[in-house]
C-alpha positions as CSV (number, residue, x, y, z in Angstrom):
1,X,0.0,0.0,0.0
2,X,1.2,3.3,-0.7
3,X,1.3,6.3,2.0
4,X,-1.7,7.9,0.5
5,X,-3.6,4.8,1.1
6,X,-2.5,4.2,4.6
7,X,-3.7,8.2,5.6
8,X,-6.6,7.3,4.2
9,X,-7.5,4.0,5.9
10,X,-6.3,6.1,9.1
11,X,-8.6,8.9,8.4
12,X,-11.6,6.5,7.8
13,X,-10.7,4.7,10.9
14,X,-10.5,7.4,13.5
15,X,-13.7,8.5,12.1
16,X,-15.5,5.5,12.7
17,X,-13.8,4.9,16.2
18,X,-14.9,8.6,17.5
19,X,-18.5,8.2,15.8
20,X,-19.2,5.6,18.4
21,X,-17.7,7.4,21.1
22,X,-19.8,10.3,20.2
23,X,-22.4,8.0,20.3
24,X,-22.2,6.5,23.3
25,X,-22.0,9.7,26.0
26,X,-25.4,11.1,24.7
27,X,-28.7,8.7,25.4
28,X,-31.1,8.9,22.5
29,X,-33.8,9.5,24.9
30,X,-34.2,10.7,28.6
31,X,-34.2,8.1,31.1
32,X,-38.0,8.5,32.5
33,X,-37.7,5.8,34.9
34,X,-35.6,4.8,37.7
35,X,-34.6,2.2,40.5
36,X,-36.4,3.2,43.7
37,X,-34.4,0.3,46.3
38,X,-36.0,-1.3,48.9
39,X,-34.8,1.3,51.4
40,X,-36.0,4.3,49.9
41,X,-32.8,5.1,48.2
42,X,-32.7,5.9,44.1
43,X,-29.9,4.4,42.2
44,X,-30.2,5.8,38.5
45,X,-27.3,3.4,37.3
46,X,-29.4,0.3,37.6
47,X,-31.3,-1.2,34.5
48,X,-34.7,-2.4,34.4
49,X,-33.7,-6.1,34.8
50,X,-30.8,-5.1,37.8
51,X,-33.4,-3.2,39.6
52,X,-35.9,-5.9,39.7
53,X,-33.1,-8.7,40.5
54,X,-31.9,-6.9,43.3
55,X,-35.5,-6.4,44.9
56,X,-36.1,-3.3,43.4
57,X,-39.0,-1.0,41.8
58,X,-39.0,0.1,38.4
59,X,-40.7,3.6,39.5
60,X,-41.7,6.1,36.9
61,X,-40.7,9.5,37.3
62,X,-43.2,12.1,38.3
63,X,-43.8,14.9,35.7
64,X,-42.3,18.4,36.0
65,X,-44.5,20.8,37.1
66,X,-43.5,24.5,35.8
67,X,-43.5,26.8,38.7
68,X,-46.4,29.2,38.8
69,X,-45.9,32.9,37.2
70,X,-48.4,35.0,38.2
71,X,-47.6,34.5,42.5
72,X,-44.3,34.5,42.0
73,X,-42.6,38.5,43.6
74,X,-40.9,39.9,41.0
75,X,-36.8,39.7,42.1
76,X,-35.6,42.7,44.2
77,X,-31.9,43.8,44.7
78,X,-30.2,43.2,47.9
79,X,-30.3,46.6,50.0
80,X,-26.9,48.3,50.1
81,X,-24.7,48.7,53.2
């Protein structure tokens, strides 16, 4: 193989390799569920099938409520010493 073909096979490679990399640091979707453990504690590294084998619940997250905007006080400064 000549040089040329050897950049290119390098090029081609490190693409591939960091395309999977890219890959894996971003979920496609949001988690929406988590492990809620016997003793109240939430471990969010647990699968579906770990959380159950280790007497766990599968426990659906509860929707985000926006806070209201009409009561909230508009923000004053701090008062000056």
């Amino acid at each position: 193989m000549t040089a040329s073909k050897w950049s290119q096979v390098a090029v081609l490679a490190a693409l591939i390799g960091s395309s999977g990399v890219a890959l894996a640091k971003e979920p496609m979707h949001p988690q929406t569920h988590h492990c809620k453990l016997a003793d109240g504690s939430m471990d969010m590294k647990k699968t579906h099938k770990q959380c159950t084998a280790a007497k766990g619940t599968w426990a659906k997250d509860a929707p985000a409520t926006p806070a209201p905007k009409d009561s909230a006080a508009p923000a004053t400064p701090a008062p000056k010493k």
